[in-house]
C-alpha positions in Angstrom: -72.3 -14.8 52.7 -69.5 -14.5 55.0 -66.0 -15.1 54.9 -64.4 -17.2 57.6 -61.5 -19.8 58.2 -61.2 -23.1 55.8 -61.5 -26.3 57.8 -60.2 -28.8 56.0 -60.1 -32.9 56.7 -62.3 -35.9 55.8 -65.1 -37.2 58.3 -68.5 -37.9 59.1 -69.9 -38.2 62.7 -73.4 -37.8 64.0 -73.1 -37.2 68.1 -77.1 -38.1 68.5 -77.7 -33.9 69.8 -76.3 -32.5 66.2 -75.0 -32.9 62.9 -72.1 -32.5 61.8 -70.8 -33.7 58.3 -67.6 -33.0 55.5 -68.0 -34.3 52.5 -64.4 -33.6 51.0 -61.6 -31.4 51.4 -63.2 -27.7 51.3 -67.0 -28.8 52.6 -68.0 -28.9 56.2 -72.3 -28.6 56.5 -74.0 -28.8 60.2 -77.3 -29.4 60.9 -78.7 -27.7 64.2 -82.1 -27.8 66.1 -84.2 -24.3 67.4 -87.5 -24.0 68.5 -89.9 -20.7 68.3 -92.9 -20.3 70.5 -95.2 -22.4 68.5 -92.9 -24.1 65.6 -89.4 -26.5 65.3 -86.5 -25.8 62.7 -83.2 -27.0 61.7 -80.0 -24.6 60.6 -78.3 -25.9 57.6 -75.0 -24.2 58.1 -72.7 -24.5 55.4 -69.2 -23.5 55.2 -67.4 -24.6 51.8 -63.6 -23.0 49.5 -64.4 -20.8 46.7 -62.0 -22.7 45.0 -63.8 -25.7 44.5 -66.3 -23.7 42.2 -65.4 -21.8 39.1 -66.7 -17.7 38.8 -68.0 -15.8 35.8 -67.9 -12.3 35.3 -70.8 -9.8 35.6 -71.9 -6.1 36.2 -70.2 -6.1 39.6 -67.6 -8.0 39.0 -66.4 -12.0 39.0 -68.5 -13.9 41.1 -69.0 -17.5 41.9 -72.8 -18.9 42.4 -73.0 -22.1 44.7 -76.7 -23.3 44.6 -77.1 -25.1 48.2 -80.5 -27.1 48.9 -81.4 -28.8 52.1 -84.1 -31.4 52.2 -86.0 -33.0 55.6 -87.6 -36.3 54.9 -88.8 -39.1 57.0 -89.9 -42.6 56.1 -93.1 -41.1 55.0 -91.6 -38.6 52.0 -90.2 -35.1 52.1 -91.5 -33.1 55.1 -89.6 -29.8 54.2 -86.9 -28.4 51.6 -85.0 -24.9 51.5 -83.2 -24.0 48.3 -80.8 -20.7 47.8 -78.4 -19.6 44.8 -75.6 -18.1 46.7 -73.9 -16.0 45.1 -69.9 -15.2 46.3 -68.4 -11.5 47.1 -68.0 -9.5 43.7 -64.4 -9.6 42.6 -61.7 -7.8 40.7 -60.8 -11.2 38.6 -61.6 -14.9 38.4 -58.5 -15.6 40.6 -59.8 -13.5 43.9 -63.1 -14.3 42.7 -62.4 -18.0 44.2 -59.9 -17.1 46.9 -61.0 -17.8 50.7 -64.3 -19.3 51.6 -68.3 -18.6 52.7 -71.0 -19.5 54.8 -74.4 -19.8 54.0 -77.4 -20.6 56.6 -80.3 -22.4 55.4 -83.3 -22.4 57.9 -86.7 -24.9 57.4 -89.2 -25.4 59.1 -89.8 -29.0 60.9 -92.0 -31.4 63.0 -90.8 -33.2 66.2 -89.8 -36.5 65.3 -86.7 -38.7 63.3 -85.5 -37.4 60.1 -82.8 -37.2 57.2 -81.7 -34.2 55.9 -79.8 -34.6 52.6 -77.9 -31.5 51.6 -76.8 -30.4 47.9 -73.8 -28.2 47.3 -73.4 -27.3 43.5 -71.6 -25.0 41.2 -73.9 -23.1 39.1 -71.6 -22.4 36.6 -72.8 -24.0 33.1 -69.5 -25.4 32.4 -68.6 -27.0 35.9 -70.3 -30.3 37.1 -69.0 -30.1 40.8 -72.2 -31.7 42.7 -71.9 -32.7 46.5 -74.8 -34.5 48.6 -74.3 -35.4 52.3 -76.9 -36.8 54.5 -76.9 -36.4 57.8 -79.9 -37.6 60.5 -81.6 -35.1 63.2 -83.7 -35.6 66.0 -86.3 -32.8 66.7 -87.5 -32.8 70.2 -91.3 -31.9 71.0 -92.3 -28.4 72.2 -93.7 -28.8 75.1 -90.6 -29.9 77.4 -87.0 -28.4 78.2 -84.8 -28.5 75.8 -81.8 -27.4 74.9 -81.1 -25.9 71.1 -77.6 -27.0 69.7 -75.0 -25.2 70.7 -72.5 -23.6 68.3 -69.3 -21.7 68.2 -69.3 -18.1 67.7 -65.9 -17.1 65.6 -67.2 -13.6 65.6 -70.0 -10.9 66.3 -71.6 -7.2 66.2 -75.0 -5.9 67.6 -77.4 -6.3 65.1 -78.9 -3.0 63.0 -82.5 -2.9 62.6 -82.7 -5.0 59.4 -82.3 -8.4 60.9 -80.5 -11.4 58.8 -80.2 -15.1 59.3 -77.4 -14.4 61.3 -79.5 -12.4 63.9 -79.2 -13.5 67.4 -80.6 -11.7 70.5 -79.7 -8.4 69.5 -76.1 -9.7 67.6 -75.6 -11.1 64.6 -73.4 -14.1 65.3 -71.0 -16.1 62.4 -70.8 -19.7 64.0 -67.9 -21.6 63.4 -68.6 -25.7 61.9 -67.9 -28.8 62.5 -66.5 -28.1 65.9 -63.0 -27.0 65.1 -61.0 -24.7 67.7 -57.8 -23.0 67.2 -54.8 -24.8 69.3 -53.8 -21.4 70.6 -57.4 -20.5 71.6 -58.0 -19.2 75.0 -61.1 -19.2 75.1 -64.3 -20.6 73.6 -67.5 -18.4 72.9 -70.4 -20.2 72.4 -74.6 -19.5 71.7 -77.3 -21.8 72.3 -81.1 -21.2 73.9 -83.1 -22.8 76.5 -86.9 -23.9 75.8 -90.3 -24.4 78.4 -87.8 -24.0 81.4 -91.0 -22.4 82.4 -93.4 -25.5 82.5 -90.6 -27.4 85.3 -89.3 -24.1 87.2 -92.0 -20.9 88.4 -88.8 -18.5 88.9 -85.4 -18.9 89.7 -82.8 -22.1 88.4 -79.2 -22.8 87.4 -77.2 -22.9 84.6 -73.6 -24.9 84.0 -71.5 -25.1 81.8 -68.0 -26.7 81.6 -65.4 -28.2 79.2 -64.5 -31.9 79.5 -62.1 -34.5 78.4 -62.4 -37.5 76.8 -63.4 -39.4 79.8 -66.0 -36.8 80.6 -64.1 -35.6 83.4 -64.6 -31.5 83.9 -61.1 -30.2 83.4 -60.1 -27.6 86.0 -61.4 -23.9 85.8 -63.8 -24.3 83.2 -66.7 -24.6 84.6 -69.6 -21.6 84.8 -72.7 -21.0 86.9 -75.1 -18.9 85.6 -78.7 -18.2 88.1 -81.4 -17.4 85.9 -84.9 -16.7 86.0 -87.6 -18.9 83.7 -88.8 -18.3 80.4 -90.5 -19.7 77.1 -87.3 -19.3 75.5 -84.2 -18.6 77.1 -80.6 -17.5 75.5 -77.2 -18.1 76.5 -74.1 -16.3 74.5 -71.0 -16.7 76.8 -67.6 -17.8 77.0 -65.2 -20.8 79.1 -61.7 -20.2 79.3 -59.7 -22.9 77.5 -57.6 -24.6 79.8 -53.9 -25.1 79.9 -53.6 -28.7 78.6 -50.3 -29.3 80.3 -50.8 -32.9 81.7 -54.3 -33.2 81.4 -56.6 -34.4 79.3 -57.3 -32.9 75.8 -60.5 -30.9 75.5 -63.3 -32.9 73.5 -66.5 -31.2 74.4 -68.3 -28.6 75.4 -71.4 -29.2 78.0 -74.3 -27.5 79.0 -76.9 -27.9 81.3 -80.4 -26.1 83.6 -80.3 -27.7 87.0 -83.7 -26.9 89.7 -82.1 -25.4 92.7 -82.6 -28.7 94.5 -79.7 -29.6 91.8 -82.1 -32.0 89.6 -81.2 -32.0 85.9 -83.7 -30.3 83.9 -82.0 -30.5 79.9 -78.2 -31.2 79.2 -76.9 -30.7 75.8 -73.0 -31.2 74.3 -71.1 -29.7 71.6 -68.6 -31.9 70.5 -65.0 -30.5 69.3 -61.5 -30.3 68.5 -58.7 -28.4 68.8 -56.7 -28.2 65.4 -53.6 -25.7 64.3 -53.7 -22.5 63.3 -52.3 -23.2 59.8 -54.7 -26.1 59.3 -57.7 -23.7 59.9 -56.5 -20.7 57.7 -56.2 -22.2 54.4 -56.9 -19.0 52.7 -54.9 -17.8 49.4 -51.5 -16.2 50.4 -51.5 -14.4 46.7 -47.8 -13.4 47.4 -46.6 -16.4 48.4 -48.9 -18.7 45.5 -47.3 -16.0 43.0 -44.5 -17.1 40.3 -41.0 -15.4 41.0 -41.0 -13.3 38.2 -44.1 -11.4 39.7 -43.0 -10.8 43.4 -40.7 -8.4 42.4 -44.0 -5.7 42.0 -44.3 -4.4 45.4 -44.9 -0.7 44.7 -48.7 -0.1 44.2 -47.8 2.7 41.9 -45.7 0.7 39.8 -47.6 -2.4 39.5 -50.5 -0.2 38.6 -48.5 1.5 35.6 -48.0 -2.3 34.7 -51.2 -3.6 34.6 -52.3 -0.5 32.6 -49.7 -1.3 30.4 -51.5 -4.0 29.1 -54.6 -2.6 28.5 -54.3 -3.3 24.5 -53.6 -6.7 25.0 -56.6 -7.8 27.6 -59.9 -8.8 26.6 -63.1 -7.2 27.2 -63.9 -8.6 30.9 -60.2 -7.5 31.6 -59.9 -4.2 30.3 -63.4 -3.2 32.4 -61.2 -4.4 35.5 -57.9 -2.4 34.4 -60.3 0.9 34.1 -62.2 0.0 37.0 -61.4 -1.7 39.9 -57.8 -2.3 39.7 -57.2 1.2 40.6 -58.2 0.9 44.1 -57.7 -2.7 44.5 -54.5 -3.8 47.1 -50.8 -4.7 46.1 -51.9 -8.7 46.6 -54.7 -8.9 44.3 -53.0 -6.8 42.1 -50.2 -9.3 41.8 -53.0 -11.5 42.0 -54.6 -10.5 39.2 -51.6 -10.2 36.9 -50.3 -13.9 37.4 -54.1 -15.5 36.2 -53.8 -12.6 33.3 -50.9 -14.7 31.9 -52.1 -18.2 32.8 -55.2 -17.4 30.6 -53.0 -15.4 27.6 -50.1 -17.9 28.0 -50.7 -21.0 29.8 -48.0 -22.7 28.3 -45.6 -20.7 29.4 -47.0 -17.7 31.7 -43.6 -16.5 32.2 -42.3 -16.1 28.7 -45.5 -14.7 27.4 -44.9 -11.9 30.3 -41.3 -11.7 29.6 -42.0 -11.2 25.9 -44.6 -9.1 26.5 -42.8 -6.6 29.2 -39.7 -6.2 26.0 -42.6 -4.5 24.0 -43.5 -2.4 26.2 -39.7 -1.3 26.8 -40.0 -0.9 22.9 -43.0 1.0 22.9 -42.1 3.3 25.7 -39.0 4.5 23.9 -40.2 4.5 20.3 -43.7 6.1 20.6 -44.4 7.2 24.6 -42.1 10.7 24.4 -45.5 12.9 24.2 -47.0 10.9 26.9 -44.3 11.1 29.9 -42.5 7.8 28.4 -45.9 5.9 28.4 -46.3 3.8 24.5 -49.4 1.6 25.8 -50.9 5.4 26.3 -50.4 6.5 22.7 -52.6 5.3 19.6 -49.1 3.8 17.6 -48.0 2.1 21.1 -51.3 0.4 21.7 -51.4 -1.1 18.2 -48.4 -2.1 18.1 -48.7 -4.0 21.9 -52.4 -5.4 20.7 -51.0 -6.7 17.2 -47.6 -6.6 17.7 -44.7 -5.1 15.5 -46.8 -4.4 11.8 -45.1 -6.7 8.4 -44.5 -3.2 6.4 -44.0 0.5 7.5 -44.6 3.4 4.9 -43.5 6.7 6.7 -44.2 10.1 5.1 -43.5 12.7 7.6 -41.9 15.5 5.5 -45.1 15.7 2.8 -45.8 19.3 1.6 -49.5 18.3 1.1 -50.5 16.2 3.8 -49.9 16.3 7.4 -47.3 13.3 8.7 -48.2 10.2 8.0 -47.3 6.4 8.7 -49.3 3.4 7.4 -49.5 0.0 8.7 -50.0 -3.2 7.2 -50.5 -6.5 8.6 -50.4 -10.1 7.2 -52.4 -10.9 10.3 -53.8 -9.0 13.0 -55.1 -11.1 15.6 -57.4 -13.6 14.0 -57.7 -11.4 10.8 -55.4 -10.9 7.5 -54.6 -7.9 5.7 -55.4 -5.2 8.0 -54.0 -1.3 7.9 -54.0 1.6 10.1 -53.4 5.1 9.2 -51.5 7.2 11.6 -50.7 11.0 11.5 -49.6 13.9 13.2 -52.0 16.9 13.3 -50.0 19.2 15.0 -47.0 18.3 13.1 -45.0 17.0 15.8 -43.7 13.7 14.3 -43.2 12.2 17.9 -47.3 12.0 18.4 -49.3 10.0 15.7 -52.6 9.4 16.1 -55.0 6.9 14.4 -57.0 8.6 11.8 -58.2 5.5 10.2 -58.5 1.4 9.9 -59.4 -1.1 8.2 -60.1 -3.3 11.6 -62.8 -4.1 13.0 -63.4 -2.2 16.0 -60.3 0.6 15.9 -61.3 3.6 13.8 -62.8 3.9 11.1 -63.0 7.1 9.2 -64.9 7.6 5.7 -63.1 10.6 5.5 -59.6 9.8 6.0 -58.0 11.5 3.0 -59.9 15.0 2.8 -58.2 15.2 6.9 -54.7 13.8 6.2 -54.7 16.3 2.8 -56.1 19.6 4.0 -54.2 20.9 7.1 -56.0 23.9 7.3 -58.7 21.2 7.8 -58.7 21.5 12.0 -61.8 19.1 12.3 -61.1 16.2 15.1 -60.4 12.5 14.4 -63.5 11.5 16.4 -66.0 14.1 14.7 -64.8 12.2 11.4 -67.6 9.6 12.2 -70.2 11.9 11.0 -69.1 12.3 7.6 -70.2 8.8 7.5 -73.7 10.4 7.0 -72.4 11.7 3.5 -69.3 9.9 2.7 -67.0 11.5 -0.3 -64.3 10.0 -0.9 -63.6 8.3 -4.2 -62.2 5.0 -4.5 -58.6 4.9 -5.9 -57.9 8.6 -6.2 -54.5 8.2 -7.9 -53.3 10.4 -4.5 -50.3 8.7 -2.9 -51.7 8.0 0.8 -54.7 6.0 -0.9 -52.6 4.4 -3.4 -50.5 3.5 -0.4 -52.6 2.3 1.8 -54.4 -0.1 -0.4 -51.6 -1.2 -1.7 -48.8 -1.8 0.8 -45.0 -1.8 0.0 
């Protein structure tokens, strides 16, 4: 997929040479016609806002998935169908995950003749029921005589590498712009299209034109082209027509080209209809500073904002703390910011800005009670991240000045997130009472350690917290002890 302007608006117009087609606000689909040697197709090309559809997360990050199917049927039945799960560009969060739009190209096979083509837009996502259908008629010429294919708009291009895509155009890949619409400020317009069986009319040597004209069809000055070329089975054009200063003409409405013998007889003509629209109107995309509450703007400093986000590590969910560890660190100040504000609309989204502003004062307090052994960082110590995950505990024991047990401090808490009556053990191995560690829990999912009183009683005892776990395989400890710290911790005060 490919990322290119929003066109916004509500219309539908068929101009009898293409189709062209927006369902609502955020959707524009054409349908064009191309010819091979020996076969017809249509191009579905479909352009639609990432924000119409919701994103989940996966291994690469948040993504949307927009299934897009495009069916040809005539009087008689289906004649030909194309279905593709398009899946959007890999994201740091659900908020960037949605931000600007795609386009997809769907390519099917077709007969000459009159059909429909009814084309499906839908959100994947299990829990969204977004579903758009449009319908739009085509036209397919037969093989065997001149024709022009429909041209489109190129809004940008590169040579092509050896791997060829759908957006592979005589030696370029090509993203065309839809439904017609031109910058104001344009000066020029660059445009593809391709000649067929010039060959079977013409044995060398003919003319091609090309001009823009009003809506009288009246070629306005110094746009028109002449191109000699020699015949082929398949012929293609990729050029460009200066716009034209509007001034007191006419405006612009459509772009025309044609193959002319060099006696000047018409061989094929084809139009692309357009118009010209503002700049703002065309790029819709998310301005994530500007869409951003107040209270955010103020983080302009990568370096700071980063600290911030890592700050609350302890209170983000799984999906979110993968981001803060990954991503995040290399991602730019705006989706940063970006990424911050839709943190607190899913924590808080009563009241994003209190539940930040609340949140920021505990890291303040955690900074200067427990982040002096990590360079004034408490989300980075083990008492600072519990106390930002569960916030401040109901009861504190503190024994730091023990003559047979290291520093200690034991937590208890009525309720820790959607659990009651849970306790942490924290201590100080090196006796430095500034830098507690967790040596054991009671919660599910922080540490747990079967041998938590044999380590906070023997100091001579230099084993680590995290090789604890393996005393699981022959746990010793007996229940109520009598010792204090036991006595203590199951029994809070």
């Amino acid at each position: 997929m490919i990322h290119s302007p929003l066109k916004t608006g509500l219309a539908f117009c068929f101009w009898g040479v293409m189709a062209m087609a927006q369902a609502q606000t955020g959707i524009n689909c054409d349908v064009l016609r191309f010819q091979t040697l020996d076969a017809s197709f249509i191009e579905v090309h479909v352009e639609f806002e990432g924000s119409l559809f919701r994103s989940s997360p996966g291994p690469d990050g948040w993504q949307t998935e927009v299934q897009i199917e495009a069916v040809v049927h005539s009087a008689d039945g289906i004649v030909n169908y194309g279905k593709t799960n398009v899946l959007g560009p890999a994201s740091i969060d659900s908020l960037s995950a949605i931000a600007g739009t795609q386009f997809h190209l769907e390519r099917i096979e077709a007969p000459s003749g009159v059909f429909n083509v009814t084309v499906t837009i839908s959100d994947s996502h299990p829990e969204s029921n977004f579903r758009q259908e449009l319908n739009l008629p085509v036209q397919i010429a037969a093989l065997d005589q001149p024709t022009w294919s429909d041209p489109f708009i190129v809004e940008a291009f590169a040579p092509s590498d050896e791997e060829l895509t759908m957006l592979s155009r005589s030696g370029y890949e090509m993203l065309p712009i839809t439904h017609g619409e031109i910058v104001a400020e344009a000066e020029k317009i660059q445009f593809y299209c391709e000649l067929y069986n010039v060959h079977e009319v013409v044995d060398s040597m003919f003319l091609v034109s090309c001009w823009i004209e009003d809506i009288e069809g009246q070629v306005l000055p110094g746009t028109r082209r002449f191109f000699r070329k020699v015949a082929a089975p398949i012929l293609p054009l990729f050029t460009s027509i200066p716009m034209p200063e509007i001034g007191e003409a006419k405006e612009p409405v459509a772009l025309v080209v044609q193959a002319l013998t060099r006696e000047n007889q018409l061989i094929a003509e084809n139009r692309l209809p357009f118009q010209l629209v503002p700049t703002a109107a065309l790029d819709n995309r998310m301005d994530y500073v500007s869409a951003l509450p107040a209270y955010l703007q103020m983080f302009t400093d990568s370096l700071t904002l980063l600290q911030h986000i890592q700050d609350h590590h302890p209170l983000a969910d799984a999906s979110q703390r993968h981001t803060i560890n990954g991503a995040i660190k290399t991602a730019p100040v705006d989706q940063m910011q970006a990424f911050l504000a839709h943190f607190w609309e899913q924590h808080s989204p009563e009241s994003p800005e209190l539940g930040w502003r609340d949140y920021t004062k505990a890291i303040a307090y955690a900074d200067s009670s427990y982040g002096a052994c990590r360079n004034g960082h408490g989300a980075e110590t083990d008492m600072g991240y519990i106390y930002l995950r569960y916030g401040p505990p109901n009861t504190v024991v503190k024994r730091h000045n023990e003559t047979d047990y290291y520093p200690y401090e034991i937590w208890h808490y009525h309720r820790a997130g959607p659990f009651t009556n849970k306790r942490f053990l924290f201590f100080s191995p090196h006796m430095v009472a500034e830098c507690f560690t967790i040596l054991h829990s009671d919660m599910l999912g922080e540490v747990q350690n079967s041998d938590w009183l044999h380590q906070l009683r023997n100091r001579e005892n230099r084993l680590r917290v995290t090789d604890s776990q393996l005393n699981r395989l022959n746990p010793r400890r007996d229940t109520f002890s009598g010792e204090e710290p036991e006595d203590l911790f199951f029994n809070p005060r």
